[in-house]
C-alpha positions in Angstrom: -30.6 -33.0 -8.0 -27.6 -30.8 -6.2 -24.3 -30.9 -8.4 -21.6 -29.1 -7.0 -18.7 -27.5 -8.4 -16.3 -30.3 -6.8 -19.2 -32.9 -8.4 -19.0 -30.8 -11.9 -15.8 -30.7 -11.9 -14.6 -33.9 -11.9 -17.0 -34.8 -14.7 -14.8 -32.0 -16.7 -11.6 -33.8 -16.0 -12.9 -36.7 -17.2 -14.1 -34.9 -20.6 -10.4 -33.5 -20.7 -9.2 -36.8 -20.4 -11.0 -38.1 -23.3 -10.5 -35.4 -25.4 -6.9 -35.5 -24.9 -6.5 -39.6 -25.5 -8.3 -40.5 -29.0 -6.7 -43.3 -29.2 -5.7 -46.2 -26.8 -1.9 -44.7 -26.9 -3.1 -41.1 -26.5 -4.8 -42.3 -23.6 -1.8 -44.3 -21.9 0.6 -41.5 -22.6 -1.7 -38.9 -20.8 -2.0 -41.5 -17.9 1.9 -41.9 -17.3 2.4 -37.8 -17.3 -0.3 -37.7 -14.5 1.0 -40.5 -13.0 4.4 -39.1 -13.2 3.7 -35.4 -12.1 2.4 -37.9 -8.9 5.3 -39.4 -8.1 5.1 -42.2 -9.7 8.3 -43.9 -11.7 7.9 -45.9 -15.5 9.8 -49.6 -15.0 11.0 -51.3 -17.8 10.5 -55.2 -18.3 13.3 -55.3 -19.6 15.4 -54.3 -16.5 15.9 -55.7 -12.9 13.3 -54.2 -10.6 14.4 -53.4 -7.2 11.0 -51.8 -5.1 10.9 -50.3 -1.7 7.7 -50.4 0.5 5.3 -47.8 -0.6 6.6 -47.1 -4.3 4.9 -46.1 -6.6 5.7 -47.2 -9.8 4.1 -48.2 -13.5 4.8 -50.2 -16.4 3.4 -50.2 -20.4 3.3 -52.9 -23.1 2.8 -51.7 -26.4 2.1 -48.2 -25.7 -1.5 -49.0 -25.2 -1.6 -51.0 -22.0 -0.3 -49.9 -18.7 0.1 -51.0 -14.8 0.3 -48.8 -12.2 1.0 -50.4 -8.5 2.0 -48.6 -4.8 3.8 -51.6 -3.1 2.3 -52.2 0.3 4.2 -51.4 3.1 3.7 -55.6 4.4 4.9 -58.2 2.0 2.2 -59.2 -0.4 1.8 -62.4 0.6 0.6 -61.5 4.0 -1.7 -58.3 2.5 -2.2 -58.9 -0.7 -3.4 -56.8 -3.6 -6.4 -54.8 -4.5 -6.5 -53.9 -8.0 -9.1 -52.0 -10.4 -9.1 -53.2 -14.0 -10.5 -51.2 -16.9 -9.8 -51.0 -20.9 -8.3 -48.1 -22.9 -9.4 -49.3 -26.1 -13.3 -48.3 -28.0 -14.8 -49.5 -30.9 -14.7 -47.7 -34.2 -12.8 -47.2 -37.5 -9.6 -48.2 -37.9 -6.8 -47.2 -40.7 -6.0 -50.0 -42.8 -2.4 -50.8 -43.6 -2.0 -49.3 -47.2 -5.5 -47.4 -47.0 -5.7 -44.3 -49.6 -7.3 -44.9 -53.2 -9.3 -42.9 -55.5 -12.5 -43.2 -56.3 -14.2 -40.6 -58.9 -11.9 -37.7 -58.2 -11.8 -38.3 -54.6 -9.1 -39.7 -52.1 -10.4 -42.2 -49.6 -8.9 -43.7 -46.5 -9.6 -47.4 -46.2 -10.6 -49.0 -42.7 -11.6 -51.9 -41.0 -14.0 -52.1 -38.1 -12.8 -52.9 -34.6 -14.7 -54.1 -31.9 -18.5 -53.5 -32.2 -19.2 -50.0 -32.9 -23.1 -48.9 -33.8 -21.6 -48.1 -37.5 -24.2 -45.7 -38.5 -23.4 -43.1 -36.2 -19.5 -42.5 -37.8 -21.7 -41.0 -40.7 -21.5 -37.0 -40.7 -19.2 -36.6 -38.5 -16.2 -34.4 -38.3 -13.3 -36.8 -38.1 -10.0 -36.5 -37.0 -7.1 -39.3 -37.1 -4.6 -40.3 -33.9 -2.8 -43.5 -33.1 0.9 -43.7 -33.8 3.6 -44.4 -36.9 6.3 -46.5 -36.8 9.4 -45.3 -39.1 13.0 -45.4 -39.8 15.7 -43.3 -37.7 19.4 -43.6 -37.1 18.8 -46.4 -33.9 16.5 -48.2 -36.4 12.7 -48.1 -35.6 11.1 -44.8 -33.9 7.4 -44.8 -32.8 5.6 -41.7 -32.6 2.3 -40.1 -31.4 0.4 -38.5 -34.2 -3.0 -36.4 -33.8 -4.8 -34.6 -36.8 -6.8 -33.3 -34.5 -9.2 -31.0 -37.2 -12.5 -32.1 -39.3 -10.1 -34.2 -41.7 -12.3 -37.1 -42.9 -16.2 -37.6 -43.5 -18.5 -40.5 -44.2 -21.1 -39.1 -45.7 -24.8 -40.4 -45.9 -26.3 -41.6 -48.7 -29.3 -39.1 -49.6 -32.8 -40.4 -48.8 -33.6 -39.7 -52.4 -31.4 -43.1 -53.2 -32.2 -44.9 -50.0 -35.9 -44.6 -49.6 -36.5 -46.8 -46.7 -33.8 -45.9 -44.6 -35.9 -44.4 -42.2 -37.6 -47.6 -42.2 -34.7 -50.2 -42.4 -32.0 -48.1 -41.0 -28.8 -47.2 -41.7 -26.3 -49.8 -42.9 -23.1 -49.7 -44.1 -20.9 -52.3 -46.0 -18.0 -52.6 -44.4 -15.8 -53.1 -47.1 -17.4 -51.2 -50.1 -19.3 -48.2 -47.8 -17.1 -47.6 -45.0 -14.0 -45.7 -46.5 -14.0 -41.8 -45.5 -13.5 -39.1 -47.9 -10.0 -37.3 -47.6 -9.7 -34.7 -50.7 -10.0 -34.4 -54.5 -7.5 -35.6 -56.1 -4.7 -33.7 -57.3 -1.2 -34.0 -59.1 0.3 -36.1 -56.6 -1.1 -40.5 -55.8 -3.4 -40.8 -53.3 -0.7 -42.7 -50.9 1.9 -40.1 -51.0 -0.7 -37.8 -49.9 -1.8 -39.5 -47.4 2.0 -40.1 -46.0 2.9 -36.5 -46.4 -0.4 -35.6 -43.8 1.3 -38.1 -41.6 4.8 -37.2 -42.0 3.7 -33.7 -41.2 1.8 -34.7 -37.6 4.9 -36.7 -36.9 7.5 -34.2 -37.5 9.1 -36.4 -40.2 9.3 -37.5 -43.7 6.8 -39.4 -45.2 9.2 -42.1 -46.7 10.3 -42.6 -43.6 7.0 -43.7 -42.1 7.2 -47.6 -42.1 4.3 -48.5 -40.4 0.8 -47.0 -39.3 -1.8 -47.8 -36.4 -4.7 -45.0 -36.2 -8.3 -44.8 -36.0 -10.7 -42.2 -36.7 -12.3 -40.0 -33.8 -14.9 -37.9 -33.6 -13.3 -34.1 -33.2 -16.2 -32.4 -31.5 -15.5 -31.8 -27.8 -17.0 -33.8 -24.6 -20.1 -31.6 -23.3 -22.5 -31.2 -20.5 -25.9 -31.6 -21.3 -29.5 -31.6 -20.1 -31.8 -29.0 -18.2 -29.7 -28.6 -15.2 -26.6 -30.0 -17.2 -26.7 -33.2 -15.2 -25.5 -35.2 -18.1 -22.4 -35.9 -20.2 -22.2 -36.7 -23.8 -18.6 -37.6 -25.6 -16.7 -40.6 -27.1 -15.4 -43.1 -25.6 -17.6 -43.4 -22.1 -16.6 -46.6 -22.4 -14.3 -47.2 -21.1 -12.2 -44.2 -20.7 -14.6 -43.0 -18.0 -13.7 -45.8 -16.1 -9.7 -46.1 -16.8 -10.0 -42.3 -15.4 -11.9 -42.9 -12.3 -9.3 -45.6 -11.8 -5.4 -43.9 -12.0 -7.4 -40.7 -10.2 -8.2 -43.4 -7.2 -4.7 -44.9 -7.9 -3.2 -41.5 -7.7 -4.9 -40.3 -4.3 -4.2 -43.7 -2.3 -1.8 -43.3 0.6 0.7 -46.2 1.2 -1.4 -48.8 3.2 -0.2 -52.5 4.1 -2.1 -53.6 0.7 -0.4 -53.0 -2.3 -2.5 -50.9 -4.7 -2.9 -51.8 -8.5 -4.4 -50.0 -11.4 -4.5 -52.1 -14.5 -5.8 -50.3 -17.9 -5.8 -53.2 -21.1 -5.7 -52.7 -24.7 -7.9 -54.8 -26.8 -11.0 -56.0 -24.8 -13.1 -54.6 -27.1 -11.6 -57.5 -29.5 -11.5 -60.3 -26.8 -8.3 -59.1 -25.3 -6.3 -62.4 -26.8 -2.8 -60.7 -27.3 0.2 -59.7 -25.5 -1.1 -56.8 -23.8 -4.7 -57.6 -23.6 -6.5 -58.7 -20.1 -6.2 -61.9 -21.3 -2.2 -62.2 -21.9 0.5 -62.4 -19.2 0.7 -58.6 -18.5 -1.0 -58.3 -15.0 0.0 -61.5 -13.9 4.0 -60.6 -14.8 4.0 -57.6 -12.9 2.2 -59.1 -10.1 4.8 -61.8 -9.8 7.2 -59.3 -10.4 6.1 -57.1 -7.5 6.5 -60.3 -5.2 9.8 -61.0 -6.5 11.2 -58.0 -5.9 10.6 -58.3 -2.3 11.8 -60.9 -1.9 9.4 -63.2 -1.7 8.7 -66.7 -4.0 6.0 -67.9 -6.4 4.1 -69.3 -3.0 4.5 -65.9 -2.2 2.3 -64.6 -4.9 -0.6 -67.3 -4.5 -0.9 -66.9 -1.2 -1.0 -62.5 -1.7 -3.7 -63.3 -5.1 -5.8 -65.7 -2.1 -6.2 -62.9 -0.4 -6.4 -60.4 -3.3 -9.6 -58.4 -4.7 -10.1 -56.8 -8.0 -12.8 -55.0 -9.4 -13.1 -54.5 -13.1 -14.4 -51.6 -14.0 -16.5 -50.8 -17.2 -19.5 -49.5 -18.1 -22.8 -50.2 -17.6 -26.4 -50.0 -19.6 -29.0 -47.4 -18.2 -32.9 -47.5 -19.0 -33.4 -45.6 -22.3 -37.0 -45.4 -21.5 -38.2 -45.2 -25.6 -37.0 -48.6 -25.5 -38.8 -50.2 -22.8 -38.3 -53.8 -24.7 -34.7 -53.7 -24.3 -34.5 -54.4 -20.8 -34.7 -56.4 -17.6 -37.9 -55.4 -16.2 -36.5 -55.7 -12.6 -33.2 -54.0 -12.7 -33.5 -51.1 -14.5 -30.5 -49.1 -13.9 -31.0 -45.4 -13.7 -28.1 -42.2 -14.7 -26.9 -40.5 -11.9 -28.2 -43.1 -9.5 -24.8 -44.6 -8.6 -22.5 -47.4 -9.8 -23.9 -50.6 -11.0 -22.8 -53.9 -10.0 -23.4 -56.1 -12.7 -24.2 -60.2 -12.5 -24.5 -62.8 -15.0 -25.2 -66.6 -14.3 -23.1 -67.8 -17.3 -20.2 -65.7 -16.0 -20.3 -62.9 -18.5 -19.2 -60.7 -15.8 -17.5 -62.4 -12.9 -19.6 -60.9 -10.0 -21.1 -63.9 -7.1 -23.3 -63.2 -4.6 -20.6 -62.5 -2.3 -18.7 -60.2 -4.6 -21.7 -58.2 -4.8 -22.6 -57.7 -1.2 -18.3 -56.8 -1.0 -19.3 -54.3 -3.4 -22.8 -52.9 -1.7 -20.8 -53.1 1.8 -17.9 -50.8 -0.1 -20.6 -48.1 -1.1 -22.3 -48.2 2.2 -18.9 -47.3 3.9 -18.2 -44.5 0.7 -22.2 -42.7 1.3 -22.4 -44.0 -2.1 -25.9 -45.4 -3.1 -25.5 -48.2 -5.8 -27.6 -50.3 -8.9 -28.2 -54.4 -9.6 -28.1 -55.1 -13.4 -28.9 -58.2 -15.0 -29.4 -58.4 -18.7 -31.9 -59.5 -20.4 -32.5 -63.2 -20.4 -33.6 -63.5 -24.4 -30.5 -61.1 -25.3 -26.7 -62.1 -26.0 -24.6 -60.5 -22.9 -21.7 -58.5 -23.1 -18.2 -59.9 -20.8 -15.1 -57.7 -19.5 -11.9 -58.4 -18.8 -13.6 -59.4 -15.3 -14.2 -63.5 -16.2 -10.8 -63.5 -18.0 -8.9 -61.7 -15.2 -10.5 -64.2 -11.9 -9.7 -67.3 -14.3 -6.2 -66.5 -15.1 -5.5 -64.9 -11.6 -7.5 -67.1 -9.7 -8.5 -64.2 -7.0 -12.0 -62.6 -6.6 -12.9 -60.3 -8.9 -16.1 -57.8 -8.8 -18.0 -56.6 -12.6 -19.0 -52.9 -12.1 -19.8 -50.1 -14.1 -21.4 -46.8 -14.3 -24.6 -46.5 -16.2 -24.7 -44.9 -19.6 -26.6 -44.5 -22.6 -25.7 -45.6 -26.7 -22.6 -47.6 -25.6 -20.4 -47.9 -28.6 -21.6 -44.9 -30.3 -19.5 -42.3 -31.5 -21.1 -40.2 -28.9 -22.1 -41.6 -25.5 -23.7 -40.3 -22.6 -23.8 -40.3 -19.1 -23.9 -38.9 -16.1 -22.2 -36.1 -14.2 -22.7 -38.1 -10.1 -21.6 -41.1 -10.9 -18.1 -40.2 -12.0 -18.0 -38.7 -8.7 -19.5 -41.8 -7.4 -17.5 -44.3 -8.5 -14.5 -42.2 -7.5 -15.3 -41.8 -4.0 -16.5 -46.0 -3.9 -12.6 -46.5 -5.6 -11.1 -44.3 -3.2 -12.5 -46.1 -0.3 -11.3 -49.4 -2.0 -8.2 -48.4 -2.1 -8.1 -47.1 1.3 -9.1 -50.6 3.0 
């Protein structure tokens, strides 16, 4: 296995990338300065949109959802689009409302679980906070970014000496009464003023100003090559940062063509994406119809540019772990650094047909990309994507592909270092026509 520095390092960008974005608005804000240092423009939804041919441009909802587009250079209706879809949110730990108490003569920070992560491996682990507060300023409400980006929190294990059979039964956590992470020992001042003073101090303001909180925990240690010939990659949030990066690079490195080029990232897949910014609301479809208006052209316009439209949704995929043979589809075992999957599900967990797929295999036969079937097991519950969602609301073709990984939603995921430059190249060709 040959991995060259060009190979290597685009694998580090992408562990940049995710150590710079741990959270979905992290993430989007460190999208728009990329996109922006490449020429593209933010919109605002709340403002007339006038586009010339071969813009580029973006839009975000809720400063965790964003849509970046190069009009084509023909009128969408006679091109149409071709969009990649991914998500910027990962499960995990987030910060409830009102969440310090004291238990003993410790602080704790309260949290609820989001999505589906593997719970167990949040304990003993250096935790840092990000996300964003909402608070009071002379225009009336102010968001801002916060990161306590340092070992602040800790969930600690329970010591085999109480919990004999762990080993045995494995690690589980109550989510209500086990989950909170230790902050400090209690001192002079309540537990929720020090909890607002940490906050007020990441967000350069005073905690009685702070109105309103949205943060998760993140693991603090940095992403990482891995393995023998350090042919692997090992950080949070794989998926589906890895793909949301592949995705705005591709966007990024497209010339103007006749097609107009989209790159949709979606908050809130990991939760079933019903919500105003999720894959499953009315932002890709708005700035879609949007784009069309804007040139002039009508709602006809826009069905007859999504007829001849594709999109692949991007997101990851599940590689053989071969200690768990049992887990698996015996004939389409996917393999790390063997190329992107294209993923297929009869009951439409993932929106690829048989035509889809050969679009797909075609795609990477034009890239010198070699590529992966996966089909899930047929005795275990599949995952979905913002794939089925995004074909039924859109009506157009969409495409399920991922690249493969290992202990998706874990704290720490790994993968590997050719397919990010795989799926890259594949993208880049799909943008290029």
């Amino acid at each position: 296995m040959i991995i060259t520095p060009d190979v290597r390092a685009h694998a580090q960008a992408l562990l940049d990338f995710i150590d710079a974005s741990p959270s979905p608005w992290h993430a989007v804000a460190v999208m728009a300065r990329a996109l922006e240092a490449a020429g593209f423009r933010e919109l605002d939804e709340a403002q007339t949109w006038s586009l010339a041919p071969g813009a580029r441009h973006y839009v975000i909802r809720g400063g965790s959802s964003l849509v970046a587009f190069i009009a084509g250079l023909q009128p969408v209706e006679e091109a149409g689009f071709r969009i990649v879809g991914a998500h910027t949110d990962s499960p995990g730990l987030r910060v409830k409302p009102r969440p310090a108490d004291t238990a003993g003569r410790l602080i704790r920070v309260g949290v609820e679980v989001y999505g589906g992560p593997i719970l167990a491996t949040f304990a003993d682990r250096d935790l840092g906070l990000a996300g964003r507060v909402s608070l009071r300023s002379a225009q009336g409400v102010e968001t801002r970014l916060v990161l306590l980006d340092r070992p602040l929190l800790r969930l600690p294990n329970l010591a085999i000496h109480m919990n004999r059979k762990v080993n045995e039964d494995g690690l589980k956590f109550n989510r209500q009464t086990e989950l909170p992470l230790l902050l400090t020992s209690v001192g002079d001042a309540p537990a929720d003023d020090v909890f607002l003073r940490l906050l007020g101090a990441a967000a350069g303001c005073s905690a009685g100003d702070i109105l309103g909180v949205e943060l998760n925990a993140f693991d603090t240690q940095r992403g990482a090559f891995w393995g023998a010939n350090e042919e692997f990659i090992a950080n949070s949030q794989l998926d589906n940062l890895a793909s949301c990066h592949a995705g705005f690079v591709a966007l990024m490195g497209a010339a103007p063509s006749p097609v107009t080029c989209v790159g949709a990232f979606f908050d809130h897949e990991e939760i079933g994406s019903e919500s105003a910014k999720g894959a499953a609301g009315s932002l890709l479809s708005d700035v879609l119809e949007r784009i069309v208006q804007a040139g002039g052209g009508s709602r006809e316009g826009l069905r007859r540019g999504l007829a001849r439209s594709l999109m692949i949704s991007a997101d990851m995929a599940h590689a053989f772990q071969p200690n768990f043979p049992g887990a698996y589809e015996p004939g389409h075992l996917v393999a790390v650094n063997a190329g992107p999957v294209i993923k297929s599900n009869v009951n439409q967990r993932y929106a690829t047909d048989g035509v889809g797929a050969a679009r797909f295999a075609h795609l990477c036969e034009r890239a010198g990309v070699p590529y992966q079937m996966y089909c899930h097991r047929s005795d275990l519950a599949c995952g979905s994507t913002i794939g089925p969602m995004t074909a039924a609301r859109l009506g157009l073709d969409v495409i399920d592909v991922g690249n493969p990984m290992w202990a998706m939603h874990s704290i720490r995921e790994s993968a590997g270092v050719l397919d990010h430059a795989y799926l890259l190249r594949v993208l880049h060709e799909f943008f290029a026509g």
